[in-house]
NUDREN-621100 format. One line per field, with one value per residue (C-alpha): residue in three letters; chain; x, y, z. Coordinates in Angstrom, 3 decimals. Example, Ala and Ser with C-alpha at 12.3 -4.5 7.8 and 13.67 -1.06 7.14 Angstrom:
! NUDREN-621100
aa	c(ALA/SER)
ch	c(A/A)
east	c(12.300/13.670)
north	c(-4.500/-1.060)
up	c(7.800/7.140)
//
This chain:
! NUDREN-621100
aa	c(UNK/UNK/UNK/UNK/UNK/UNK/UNK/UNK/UNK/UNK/UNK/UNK/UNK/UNK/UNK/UNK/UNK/UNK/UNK/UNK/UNK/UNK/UNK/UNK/UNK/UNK/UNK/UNK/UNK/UNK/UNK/UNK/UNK/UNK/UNK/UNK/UNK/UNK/UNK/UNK/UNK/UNK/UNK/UNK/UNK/UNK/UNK/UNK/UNK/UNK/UNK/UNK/UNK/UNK/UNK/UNK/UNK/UNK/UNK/UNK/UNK/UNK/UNK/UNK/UNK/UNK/UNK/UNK/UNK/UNK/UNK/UNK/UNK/UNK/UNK/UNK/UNK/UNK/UNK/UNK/UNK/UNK/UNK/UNK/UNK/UNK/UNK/UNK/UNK/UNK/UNK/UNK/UNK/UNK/UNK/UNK/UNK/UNK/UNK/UNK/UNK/UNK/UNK/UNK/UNK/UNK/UNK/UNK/UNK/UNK/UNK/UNK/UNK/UNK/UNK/UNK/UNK/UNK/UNK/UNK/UNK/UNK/UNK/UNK/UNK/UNK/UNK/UNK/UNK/UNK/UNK/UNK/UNK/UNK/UNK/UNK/UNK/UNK/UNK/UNK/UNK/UNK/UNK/UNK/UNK/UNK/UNK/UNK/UNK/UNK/UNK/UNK/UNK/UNK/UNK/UNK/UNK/UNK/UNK/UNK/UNK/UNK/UNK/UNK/UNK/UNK/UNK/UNK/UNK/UNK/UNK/UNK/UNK/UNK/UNK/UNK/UNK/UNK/UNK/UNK/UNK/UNK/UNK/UNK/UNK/UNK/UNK/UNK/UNK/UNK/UNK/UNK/UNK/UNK/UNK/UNK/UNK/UNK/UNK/UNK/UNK/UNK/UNK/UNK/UNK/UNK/UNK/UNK/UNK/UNK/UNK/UNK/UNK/UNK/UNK/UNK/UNK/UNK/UNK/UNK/UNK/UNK/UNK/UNK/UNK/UNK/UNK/UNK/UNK/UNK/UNK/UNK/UNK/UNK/UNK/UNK/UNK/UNK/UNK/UNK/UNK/UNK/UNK/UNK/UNK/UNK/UNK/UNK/UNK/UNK/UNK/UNK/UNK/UNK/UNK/UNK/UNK/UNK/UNK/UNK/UNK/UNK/UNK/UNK/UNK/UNK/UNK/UNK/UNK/UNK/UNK/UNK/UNK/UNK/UNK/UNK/UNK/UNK/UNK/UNK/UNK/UNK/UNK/UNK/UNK/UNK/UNK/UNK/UNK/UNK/UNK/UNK/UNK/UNK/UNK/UNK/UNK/UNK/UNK/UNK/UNK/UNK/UNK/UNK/UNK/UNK/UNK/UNK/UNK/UNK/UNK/UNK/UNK/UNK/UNK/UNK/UNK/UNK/UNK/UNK/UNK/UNK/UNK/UNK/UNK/UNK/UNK/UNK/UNK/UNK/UNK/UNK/UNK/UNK/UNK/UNK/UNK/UNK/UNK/UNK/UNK/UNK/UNK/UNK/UNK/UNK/UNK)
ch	c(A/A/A/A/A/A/A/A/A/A/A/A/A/A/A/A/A/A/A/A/A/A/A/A/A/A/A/A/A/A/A/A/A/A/A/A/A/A/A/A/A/A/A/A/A/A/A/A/A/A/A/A/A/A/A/A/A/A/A/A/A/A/A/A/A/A/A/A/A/A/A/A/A/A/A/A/A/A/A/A/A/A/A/A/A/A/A/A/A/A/A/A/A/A/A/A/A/A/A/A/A/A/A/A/A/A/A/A/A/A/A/A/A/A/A/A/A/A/A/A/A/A/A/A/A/A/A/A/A/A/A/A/A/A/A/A/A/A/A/A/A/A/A/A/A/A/A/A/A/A/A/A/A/A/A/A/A/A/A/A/A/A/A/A/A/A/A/A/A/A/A/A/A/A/A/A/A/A/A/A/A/A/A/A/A/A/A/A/A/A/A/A/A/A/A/A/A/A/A/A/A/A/A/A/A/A/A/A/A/A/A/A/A/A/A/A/A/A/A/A/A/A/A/A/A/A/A/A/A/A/A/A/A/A/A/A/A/A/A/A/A/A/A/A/A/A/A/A/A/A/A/A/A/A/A/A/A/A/A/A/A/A/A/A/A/A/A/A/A/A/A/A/A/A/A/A/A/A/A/A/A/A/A/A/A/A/A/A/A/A/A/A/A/A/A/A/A/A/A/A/A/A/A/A/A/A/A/A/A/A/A/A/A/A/A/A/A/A/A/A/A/A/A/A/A/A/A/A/A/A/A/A/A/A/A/A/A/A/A/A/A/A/A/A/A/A/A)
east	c(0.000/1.536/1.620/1.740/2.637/-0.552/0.076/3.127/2.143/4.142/0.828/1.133/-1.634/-2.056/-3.067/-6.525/-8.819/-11.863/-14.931/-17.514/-20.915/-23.230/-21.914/-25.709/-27.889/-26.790/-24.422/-24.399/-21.644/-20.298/-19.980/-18.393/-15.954/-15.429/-14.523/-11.824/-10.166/-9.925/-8.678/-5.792/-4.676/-4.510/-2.219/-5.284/-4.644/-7.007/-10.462/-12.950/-15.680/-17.757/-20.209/-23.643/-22.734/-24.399/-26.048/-28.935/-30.844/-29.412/-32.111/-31.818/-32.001/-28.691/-26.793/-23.614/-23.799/-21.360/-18.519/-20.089/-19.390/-15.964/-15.423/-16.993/-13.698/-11.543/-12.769/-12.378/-9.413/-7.216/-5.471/-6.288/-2.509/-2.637/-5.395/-5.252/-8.562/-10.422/-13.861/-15.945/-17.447/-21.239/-21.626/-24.420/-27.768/-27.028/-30.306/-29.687/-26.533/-26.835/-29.863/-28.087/-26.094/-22.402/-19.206/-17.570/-15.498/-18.738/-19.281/-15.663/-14.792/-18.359/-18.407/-14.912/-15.754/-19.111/-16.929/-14.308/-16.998/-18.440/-15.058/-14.041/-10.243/-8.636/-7.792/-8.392/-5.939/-7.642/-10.119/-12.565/-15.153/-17.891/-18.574/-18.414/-20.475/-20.689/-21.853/-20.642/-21.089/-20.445/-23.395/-24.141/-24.651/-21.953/-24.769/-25.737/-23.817/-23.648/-21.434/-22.586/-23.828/-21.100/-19.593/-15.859/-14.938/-17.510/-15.631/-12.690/-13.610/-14.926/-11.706/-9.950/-12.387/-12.296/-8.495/-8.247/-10.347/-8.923/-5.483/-6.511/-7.866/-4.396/-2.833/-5.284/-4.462/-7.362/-6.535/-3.306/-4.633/-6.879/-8.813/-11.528/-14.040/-16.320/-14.296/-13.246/-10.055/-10.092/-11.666/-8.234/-6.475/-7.963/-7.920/-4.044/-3.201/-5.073/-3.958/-0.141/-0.859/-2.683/-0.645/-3.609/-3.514/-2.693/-4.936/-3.267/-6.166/-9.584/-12.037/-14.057/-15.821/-13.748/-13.624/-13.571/-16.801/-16.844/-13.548/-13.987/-10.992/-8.722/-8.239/-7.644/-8.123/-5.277/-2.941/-4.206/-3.889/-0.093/0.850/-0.462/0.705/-2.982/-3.705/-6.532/-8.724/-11.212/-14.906/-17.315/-14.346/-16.205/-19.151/-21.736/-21.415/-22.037/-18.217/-18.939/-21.446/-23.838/-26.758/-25.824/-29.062/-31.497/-30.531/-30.864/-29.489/-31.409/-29.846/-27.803/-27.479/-29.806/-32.595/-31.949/-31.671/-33.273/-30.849/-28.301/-27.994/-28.099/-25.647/-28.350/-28.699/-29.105/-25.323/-23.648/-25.042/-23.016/-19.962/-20.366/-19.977/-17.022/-15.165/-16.491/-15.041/-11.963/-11.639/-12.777/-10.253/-7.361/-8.410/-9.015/-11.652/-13.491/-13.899/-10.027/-9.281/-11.395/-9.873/-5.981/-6.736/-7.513/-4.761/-2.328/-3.197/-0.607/-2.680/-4.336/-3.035/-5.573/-8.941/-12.080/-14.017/-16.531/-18.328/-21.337/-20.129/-16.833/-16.720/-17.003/-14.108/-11.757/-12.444/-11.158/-8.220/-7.492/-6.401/-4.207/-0.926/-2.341/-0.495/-2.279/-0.478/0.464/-2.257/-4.812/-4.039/-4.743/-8.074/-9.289/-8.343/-9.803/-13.357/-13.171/-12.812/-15.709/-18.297/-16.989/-19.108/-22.287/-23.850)
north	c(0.000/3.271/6.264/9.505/12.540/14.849/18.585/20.169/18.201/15.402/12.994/9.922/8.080/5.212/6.417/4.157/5.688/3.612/5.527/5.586/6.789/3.889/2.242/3.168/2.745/0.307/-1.079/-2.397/-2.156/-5.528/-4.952/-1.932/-3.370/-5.415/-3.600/-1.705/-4.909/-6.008/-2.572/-2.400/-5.934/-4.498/-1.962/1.309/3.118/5.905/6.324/9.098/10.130/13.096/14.119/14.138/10.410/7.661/8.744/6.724/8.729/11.267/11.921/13.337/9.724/9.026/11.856/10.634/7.232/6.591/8.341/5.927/2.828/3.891/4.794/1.009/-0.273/1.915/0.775/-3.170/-3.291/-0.480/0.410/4.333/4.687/2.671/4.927/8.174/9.647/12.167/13.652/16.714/19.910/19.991/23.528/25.703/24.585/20.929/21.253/17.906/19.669/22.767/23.842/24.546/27.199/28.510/27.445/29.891/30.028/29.220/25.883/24.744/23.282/21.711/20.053/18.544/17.804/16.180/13.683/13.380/11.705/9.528/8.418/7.173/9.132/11.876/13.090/13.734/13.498/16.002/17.970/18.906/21.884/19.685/22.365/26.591/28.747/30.692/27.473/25.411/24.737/20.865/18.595/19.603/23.366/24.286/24.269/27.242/28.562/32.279/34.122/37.251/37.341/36.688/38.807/38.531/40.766/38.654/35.172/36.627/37.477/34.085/32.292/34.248/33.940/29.580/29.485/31.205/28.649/25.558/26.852/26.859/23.090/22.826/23.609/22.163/18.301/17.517/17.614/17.506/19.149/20.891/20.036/21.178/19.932/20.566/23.909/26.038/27.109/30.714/29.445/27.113/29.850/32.354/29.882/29.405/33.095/33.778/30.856/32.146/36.164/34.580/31.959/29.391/25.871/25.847/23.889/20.440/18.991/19.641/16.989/17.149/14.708/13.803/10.782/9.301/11.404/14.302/16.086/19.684/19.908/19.407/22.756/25.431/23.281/20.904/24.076/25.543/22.182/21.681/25.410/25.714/21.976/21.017/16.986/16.443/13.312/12.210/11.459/9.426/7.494/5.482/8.035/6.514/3.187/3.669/3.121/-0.648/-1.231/-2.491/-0.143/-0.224/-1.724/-0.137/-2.285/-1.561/-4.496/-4.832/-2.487/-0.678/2.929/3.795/1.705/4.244/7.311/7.564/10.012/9.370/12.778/14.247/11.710/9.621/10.849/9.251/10.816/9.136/5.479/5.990/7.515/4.233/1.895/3.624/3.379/-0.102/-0.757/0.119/-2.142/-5.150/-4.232/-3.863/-6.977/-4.486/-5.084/-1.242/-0.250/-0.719/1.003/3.826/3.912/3.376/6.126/8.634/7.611/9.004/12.238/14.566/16.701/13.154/12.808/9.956/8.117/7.848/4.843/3.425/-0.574/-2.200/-5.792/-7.184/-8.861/-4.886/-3.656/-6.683/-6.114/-2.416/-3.717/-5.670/-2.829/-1.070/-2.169/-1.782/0.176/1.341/1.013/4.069/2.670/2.462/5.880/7.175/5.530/6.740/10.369/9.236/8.592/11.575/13.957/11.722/12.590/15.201/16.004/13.406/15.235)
up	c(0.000/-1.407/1.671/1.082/3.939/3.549/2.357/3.983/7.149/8.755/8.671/6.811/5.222/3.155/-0.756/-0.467/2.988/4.243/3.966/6.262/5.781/5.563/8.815/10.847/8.391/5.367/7.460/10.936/13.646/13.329/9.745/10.209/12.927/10.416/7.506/9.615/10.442/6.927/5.680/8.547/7.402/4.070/4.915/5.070/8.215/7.141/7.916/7.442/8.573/9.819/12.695/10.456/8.989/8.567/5.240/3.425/4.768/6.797/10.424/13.469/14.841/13.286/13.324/15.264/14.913/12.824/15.035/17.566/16.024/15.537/18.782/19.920/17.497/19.475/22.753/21.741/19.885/22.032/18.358/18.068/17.106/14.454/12.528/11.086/11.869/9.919/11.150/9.808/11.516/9.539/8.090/8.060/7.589/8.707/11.239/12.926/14.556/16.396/15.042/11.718/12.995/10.395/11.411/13.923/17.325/18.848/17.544/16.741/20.513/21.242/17.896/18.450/21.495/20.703/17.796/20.733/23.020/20.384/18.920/22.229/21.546/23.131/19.590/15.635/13.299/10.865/11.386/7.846/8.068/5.747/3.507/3.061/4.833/2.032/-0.164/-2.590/-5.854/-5.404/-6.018/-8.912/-8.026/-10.458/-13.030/-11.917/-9.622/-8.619/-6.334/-6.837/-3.561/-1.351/0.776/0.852/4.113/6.179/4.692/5.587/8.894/9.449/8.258/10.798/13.275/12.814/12.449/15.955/17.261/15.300/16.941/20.360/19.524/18.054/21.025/23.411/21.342/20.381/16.378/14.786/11.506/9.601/6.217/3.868/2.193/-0.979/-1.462/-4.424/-5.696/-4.218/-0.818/-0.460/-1.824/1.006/3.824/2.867/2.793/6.148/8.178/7.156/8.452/11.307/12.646/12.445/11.165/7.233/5.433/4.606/2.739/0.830/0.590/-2.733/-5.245/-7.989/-10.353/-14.093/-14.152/-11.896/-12.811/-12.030/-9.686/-13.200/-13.639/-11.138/-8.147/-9.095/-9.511/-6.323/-4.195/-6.180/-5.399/-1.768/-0.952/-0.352/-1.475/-2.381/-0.835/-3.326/-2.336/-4.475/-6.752/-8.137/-9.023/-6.128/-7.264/-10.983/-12.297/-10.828/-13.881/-11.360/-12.744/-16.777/-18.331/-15.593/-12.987/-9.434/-6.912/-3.428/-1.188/-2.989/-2.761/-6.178/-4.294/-1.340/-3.547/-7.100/-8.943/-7.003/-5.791/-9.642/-11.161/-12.948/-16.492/-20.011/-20.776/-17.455/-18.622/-21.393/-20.359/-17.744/-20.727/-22.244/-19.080/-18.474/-22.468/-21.598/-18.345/-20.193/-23.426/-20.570/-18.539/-15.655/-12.817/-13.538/-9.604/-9.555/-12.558/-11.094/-7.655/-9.295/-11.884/-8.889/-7.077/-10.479/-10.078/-8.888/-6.528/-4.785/-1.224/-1.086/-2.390/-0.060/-0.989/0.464/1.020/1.999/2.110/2.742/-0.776/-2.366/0.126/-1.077/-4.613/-3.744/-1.717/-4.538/-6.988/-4.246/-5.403/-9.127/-11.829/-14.972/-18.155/-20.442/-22.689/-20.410/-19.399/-22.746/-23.408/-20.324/-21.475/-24.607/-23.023/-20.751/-24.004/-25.499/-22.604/-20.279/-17.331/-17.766/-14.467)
//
């Protein structure tokens, strides 16, 4: 398993990191317990996850569950040194947690303190605000996405205001680090700048979708993550579970997550089905397994500090494990490029 030191940090994690969002709802605690054994044996020793998780569907009943189960592992196997943990402050509007309130001083030590209780550890590796105050245009907002209405003195004042806190948190040890998540180019760019003339944790990290079909971080992400030493940790590699194949033909398997969620949160369109089959084509003309190829070809990319993926059985997370040590061939390389220039942005 390839590691890589994240950003300009001295935090090393393996270039594959367990995800974590369906342990509470598609996934029990056993299973999860489970998955985390098999991942460590596989040489993983990163896991994420975040305060609002499990997902499918997200409820005030579950809120936090996830962080529990975690902390249950912690508590039976005594190996909290052996993982780098990654958790995530919810950002504004997340009404399950604190009412929905922004990011600020305020809610920065009870929120870390909240994921320290249910983790069961004294510490978090790195610490992710979920998403911008401001907004985002992940999730498909980039279709029409506006930000004509920001205000850039109050972001500024509230980067300021959150790196004083994450400091003191610094300080205090309860994280080690500081990431980002479903941010833009001059957000990293701005939390970078202020974090030097401040003193506060530098950003080491930004958490954002990216795969064979969601590749808007190509561009001025990439150079902004290269420049301001800021890897990258893709989420959704394998675009929700439709790089598998599992749903060409207008299948949907019991339990999986299109069962859960019908568009797959606005990934299920006539023009992803087929950019599916291309990539699909060019596992099969390679010999390839595709959710490897998809996880591998992430892992290439020079701004990738590592992949997020996630499982519901322990027959999907081998298959993953499976590609970890996997090298894609200069041909493959090209016929992937080849299909991306063929159907660019399906969603």
């Amino acid at each position: 398993m390839k590691m890589n030191k994240l950003g300009s940090s001295d935090i090393e994690v393996s270039h594959f990191c367990l995800g974590s969002m369906t342990w509470g709802t598609q996934n029990t605690a056993e299973e999860g317990h489970a998955q985390i054994d098999r991942a460590l044996d596989a040489g993983i020793n990163f896991i994420d996850t975040a305060e609002m998780y499990p997902v499918n569907p997200i409820s005030a009943e579950t809120v936090g569950r996830t962080e529990e189960i975690i902390g249950q592992w912690f508590a039976r196997d005594k190996r909290r040194d052996e993982v780098v943990l990654a958790s995530k402050h919810s950002g504004e509007g997340m009404q399950h947690a604190r009412d929905g309130a922004p990011i600020s001083s305020d809610t920065i030590p009870g929120a870390i303190e909240g994921s320290l209780k249910r983790l069961q550890t004294d510490y978090i590796d790195l610490y992710q605000f979920h998403w911008p105050n401001r907004g985002s245009y992940m999730f498909r907002k980039n279709w029409t996405f506006d930000p004509s209405g920001q205000n850039r003195a109050e972001t500024i004042a509230h980067m300021e205001d959150a790196l004083g806190a994450l400091q003191r948190e610094v300080e205090r040890g309860t994280i080690r680090a500081f990431g980002l998540s479903n941010e833009s180019a001059w957000g990293l760019t701005q939390w970078a700048a202020v974090a030097e003339r401040t003193g506060g944790p530098r950003p080491i990290s930004v958490q954002n979708e990216y795969s064979l079909m969601c590749r808007l971080a190509d561009t001025d992400v990439s150079e902004t993550c290269v420049n301001e030493q800021i890897d990258m940790l893709a989420f959704s590699p394998l675009a929700a579970g439709l790089l598998t194949g599992k749903y060409q033909g207008g299948k949907i398997p019991a339990g999986s997550r299109l069962s859960l969620n019908e568009d797959l949160g606005g990934r299920v369109t006539p023009r992803a089905f087929e950019a599916v089959a291309a990539y699909l084509e060019v596992a099969q003309k390679h010999g390839l397994d595709p959710v490897q190829m998809a996880l591998v070809w992430c892992a290439t990319r020079p701004f990738m500090g590592s992949v997020i993926f996630g499982a519901t059985s322990l027959e999907q997370l081998d298959v993953a494990l499976g590609g970890a040590d996997l090298t894609l061939s200069d041909e493959v390389m090209a016929d992937l490029d080849a299909a991306h220039k063929s159907h660019p942005m399906p969603y």
